[in-house]
N, C-alpha and C positions, 0 to 999 in steps of 0.2 A: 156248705162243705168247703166254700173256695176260703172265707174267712181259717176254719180251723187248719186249712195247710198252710197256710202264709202264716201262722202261730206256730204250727210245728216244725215248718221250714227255720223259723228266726231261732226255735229252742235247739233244733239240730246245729245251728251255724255256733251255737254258744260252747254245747258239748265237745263235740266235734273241734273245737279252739281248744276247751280247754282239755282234751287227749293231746295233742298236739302237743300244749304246754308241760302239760306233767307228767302223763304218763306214757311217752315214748321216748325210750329210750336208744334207741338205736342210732349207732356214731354216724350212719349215713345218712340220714336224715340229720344235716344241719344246715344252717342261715335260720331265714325266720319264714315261717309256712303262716301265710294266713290264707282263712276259710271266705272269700268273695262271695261267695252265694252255696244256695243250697233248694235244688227244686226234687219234691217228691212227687212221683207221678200221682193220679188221682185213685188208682185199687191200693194206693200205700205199699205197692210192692218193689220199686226202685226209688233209689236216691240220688240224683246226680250232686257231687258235690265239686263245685268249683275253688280249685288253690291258688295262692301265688307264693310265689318262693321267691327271697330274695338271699344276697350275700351267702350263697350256698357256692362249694366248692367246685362240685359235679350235678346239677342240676336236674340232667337225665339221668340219674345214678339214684338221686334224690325222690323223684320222682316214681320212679321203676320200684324201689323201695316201699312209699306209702300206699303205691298200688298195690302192692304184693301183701302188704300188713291192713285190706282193710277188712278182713276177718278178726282180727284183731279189734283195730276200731271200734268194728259192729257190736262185738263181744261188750266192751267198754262202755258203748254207747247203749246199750240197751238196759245197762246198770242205772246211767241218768234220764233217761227221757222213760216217760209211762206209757207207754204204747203196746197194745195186745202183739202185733207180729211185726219183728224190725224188718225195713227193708233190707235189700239187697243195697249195699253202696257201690257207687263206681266215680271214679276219679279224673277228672279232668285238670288239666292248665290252664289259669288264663292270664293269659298275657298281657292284657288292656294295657295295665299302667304300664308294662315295658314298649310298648306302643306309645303311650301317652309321653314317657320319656326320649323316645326318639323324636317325635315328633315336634316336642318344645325346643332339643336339642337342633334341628334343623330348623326353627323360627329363630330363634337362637344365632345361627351362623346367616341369614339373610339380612 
């Protein structure tokens, strides 16, 4: 079982991109959203899906948005992936690389 969700994890991280890309439309949702990860629990009944956002205006704005649209999503995504009952998605931040950039940015100034 652990094999076919690390399969369905990497197919979710594809679609889930490519809604992202095409088919949202929404003026607040802007910079560029990429899907970091994506872990479904083991009854296949949540999805956590990890973002990063970058060159976006309002970020929390940004953000509050894709959470708000992931019925949406879901809708979308259940078009692409073959799965008997979609999870429930839920949306995170992560922030790593904005980390990983301050932190060179202080090796940087040493």
């Amino acid at each position: 079982m652990n094999n076919r969700l690390n399969k369905l994890d990497e197919e979710f991280v594809k679609a889930i991109s490519d809604i992202f890309r095409n088919e949202i439309k929404d003026p607040r949702i802007d910079g560029m959203i990429t899907v970091s990860e994506v872990r479904i629990t083991n009854d296949l009944s949540h999805c956590n899906v990890y973002i990063s956002i970058y060159n976006s205006k309002n970020k929390e704005e940004c953000f509050k948005t894709i959470k708000d649209s992931a019925s949406f999503i879901r809708k979308k995504l259940a078009g692409m992936v073959d799965i008997r009952v979609m999870p429930e998605l839920h949306f995170y931040l992560d922030e790593t690389l904005d980390y990983v950039d301050k932190m060179n940015d202080l090796f940087k100034k040493i």
